[in-house]
C-alpha positions, 0 to 999 in steps of 0.5 A, a space after each residue: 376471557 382471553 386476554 385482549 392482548 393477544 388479539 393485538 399481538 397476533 389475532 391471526 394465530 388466536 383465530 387459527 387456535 380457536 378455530 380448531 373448535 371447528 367453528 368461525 372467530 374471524 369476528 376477532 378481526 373486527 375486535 382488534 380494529 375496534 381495539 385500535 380505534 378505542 385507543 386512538 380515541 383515548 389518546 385524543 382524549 388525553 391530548 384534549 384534556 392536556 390541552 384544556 389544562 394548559 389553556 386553563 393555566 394560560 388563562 389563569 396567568 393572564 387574569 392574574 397579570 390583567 390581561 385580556 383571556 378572551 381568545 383563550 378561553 374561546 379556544 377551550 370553550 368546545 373542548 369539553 364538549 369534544 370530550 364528551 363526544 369523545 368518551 361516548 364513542 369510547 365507552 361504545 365500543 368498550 361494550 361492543 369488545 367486552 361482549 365480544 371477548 365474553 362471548 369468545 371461548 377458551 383457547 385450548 391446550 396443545 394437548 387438546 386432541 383435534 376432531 370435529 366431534 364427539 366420534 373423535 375422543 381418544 380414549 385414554 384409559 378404562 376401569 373393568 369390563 361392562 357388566 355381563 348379565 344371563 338376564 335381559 337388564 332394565 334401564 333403571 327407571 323401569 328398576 326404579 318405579 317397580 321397586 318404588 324408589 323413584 317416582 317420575 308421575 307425581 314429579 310430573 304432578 308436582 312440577 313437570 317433566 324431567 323431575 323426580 321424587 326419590 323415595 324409601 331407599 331410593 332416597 337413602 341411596 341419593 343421600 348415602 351417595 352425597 355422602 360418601 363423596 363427601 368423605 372420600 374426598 374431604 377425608 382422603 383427598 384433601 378437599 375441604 367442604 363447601 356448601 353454597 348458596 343455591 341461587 347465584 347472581 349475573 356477575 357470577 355467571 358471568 365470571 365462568 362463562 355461562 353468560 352473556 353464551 349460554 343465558 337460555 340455558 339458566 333459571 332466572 329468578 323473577 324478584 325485586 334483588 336484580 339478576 338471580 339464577 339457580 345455580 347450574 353447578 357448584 363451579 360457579 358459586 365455589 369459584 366466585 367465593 374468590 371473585 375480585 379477590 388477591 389470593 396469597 400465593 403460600 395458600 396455593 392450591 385451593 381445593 374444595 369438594 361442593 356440594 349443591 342442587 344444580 339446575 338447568 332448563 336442558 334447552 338444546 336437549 329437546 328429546 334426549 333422554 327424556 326419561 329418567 335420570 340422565 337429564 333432569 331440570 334438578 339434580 344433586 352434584 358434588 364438585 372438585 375445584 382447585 384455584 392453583 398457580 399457572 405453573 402447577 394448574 395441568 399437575 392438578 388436573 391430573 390429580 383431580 381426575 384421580 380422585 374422580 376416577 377413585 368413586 367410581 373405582 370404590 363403587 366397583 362400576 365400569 368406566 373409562 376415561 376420554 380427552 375431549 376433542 377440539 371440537 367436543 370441548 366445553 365453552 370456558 375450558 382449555 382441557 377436559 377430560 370426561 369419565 363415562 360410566 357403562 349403562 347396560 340398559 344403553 349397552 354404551 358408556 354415558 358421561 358421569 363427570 368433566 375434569 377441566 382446566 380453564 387456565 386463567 380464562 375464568 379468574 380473568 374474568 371473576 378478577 381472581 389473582 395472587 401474588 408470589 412475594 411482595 415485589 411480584 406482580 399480581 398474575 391470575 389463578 388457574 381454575 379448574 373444576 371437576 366433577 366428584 361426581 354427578 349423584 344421580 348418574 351415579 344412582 343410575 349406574 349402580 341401580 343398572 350395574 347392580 340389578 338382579 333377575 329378580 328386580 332387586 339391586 345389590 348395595 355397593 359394598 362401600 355404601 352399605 355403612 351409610 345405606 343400613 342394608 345391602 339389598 334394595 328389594 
């Protein structure tokens, strides 16, 4: 959440900022002039109250000398009610801005590439050369279903479209992959494991900005415990483990690799890539965060998408590196950066992971902060979240980058320790 402090100073410049996301915040406006009305409210109301409290004083020292109090106390007697009145209105338009600022994006980083979609992402940089083959090659649920290592039709039996079942080798490659992230980064990168709870409440995601925004996206649970959802990715159960929390500030950065099942209805993907891996209802994810101190947050996004970038260099697979554009960016974030892994099958690279910085916009609405000594004052956390990757799309790349004219698909060297084997045939 933007901090409402700079749409009273400056909701012009906020709203020019914003609006390089190429869409309309003069709403912003409405925002500050509520903002203004519910402060004048407030300083009625303290005026009524300190009245009330002096009258009340009068009518005190007035009984107590034997004095008639009658015109004071009708003076207070619909003091209490202005009040009230008063508090409604105030508590009215709380609401109406509060909603409002939740439903307002981030503010971008000055570094953040200006473009009016995703046509306009610079790229930055890039692994190896897309693979070449002397052989037409599958996509890689054709490779998938003729070795029978996923299997979408009784997926579709068992729940509906956009689910699979992992099977044999299939199955062990998914694990292998879990795994092998896991190592490297808890191992080699200093991260240290998390496995969440796969079902968060609405005050989680709430907190990094996928409600009241993106509500239609979400599985909600139906049950009698209030608002549970399927979480639709490890940022935000890892995160709100520090929701209204003050963090030492010695204990700065604080780093995780998450494992979790992430789910997500796909609601505005009617028709994309409806077969397949790429974008299913449920998949297997393990995620980077980092709660840093704002001075430090844009050192650690670098590092992050190091260590992103470092699976898919391991795995020996095609990639590069883009900076989202302004008008490409995600909801709750000031920078990303997307690492997009080469599909032979689409002859183009797809999206494996986001590397973001949020800045302090999901601490301030989670209420994370720290406090760099005893006479400090209490400031945000940065947030960031990267993914380290995303364990299906990492199955699909090696089963398309590693197939062979016969339909069997070579073991990345480096999982061959966790796979048993080095051919999948």
């Amino acid at each position: 959440m933007i901090d409402i402090r700079l749409i009273r100073e400056n909701v012009e410049e906020v709203i020019k900022k914003l609006e390089t996301r190429q869409k309309d915040f003069g709403y912003l406006r409405d925002v500050k002039a509520k903002d203004e009305e519910k402060r004048n409210l407030l300083i009625q109301v303290e005026n009524l109250k300190k009245e009330r409290n002096e009258k009340s004083k009068q009518v005190g020292e007035l009984k107590r000398n034997k004095q008639d109090a009658t015109e004071v106390l009708a003076s207070v007697a619909n003091i209490g009610s202005e009040i009230t009145v008063l508090d409604d209105l105030v508590s009215k338009l709380d609401k109406e801005i509060t909603f409002a600022l939740l439903s307002t994006p981030n503010i971008l980083h000055s570094s953040v590439p200006i473009g009016k979609d995703e046509s306009e992402n610079p790229e930055i940089k890039r692994f190896m050369e897309p693979t070449k083959f002397n052989f037409t090659p599958k996509a890689h649920y054709e490779i998938g279903e003729k070795l029978n290592i996923l299997d979408f039709e009784r997926a579709a039996k068992i729940t509906g479209s956009r689910f699979v079942v992992y099977k044999g080798l299939g199955a062990r490659l998914e694990r292998s992959l879990i795994a092998f992230m896991m190592d490297l980064h808890s191992k080699e990168n200093g991260y240290t494991e998390i496995i969440p709870p796969y079902i968060v409440n609405r005050e989680s995601m709430t907190a990094t900005g996928q409600l009241p925004k993106f509500e239609e996206d979400a599985f909600k649970i139906a049950n009698g415990n209030g608002d549970w959802f399927l979480n639709p990715t490890a940022e935000v159960p890892t995160i709100n483990m520090y929701r209204n929390e003050v963090i030492d500030f010695n204990e700065l950065p604080i780093c995780h690799c998450s494992y979790t099942m992430a789910f997500r209805s796909e609601a505005g993907s009617a028709g994309r890539d409806t077969r397949g891996l790429i974008r299913t209802h449920q998949f297997n994810k393990v995620e980077l965060i980092k709660l840093t101190s704002a001075d430090t947050s844009y050192q650690e996004l670098e590092k992050m998408l190091l260590n992103s970038e470092e699976v898919l260099k391991r795995l020996k697979l095609p990639y590069h590196v883009i900076s989202l554009c302004s008008g490409d960016m995600g909801f709750g974030m000031a920078k990303t950066y997307d690492i997009e892994v080469w599909l032979p099958s689409q002859n183009t690279y797809r999206e494996i992971g986001s590397i973001s910085n949020a800045e302090d916009y999901q601490a301030r609405r989670g209420n994370i902060k720290t406090k760099r000594d005893k006479d400090a004052k209490l400031e945000y956390v940065h947030t960031l979240n990267g993914s380290g990757l995303a364990v299906g799309r990492t199955l699909v790349a090696i089963l398309e980058n590693y197939q062979q004219e016969d339909g069997s698909v070579r073991v990345p060297e480096v999982l061959i320790p966790y796979m048993g084997t080095d051919i999948i045939k």
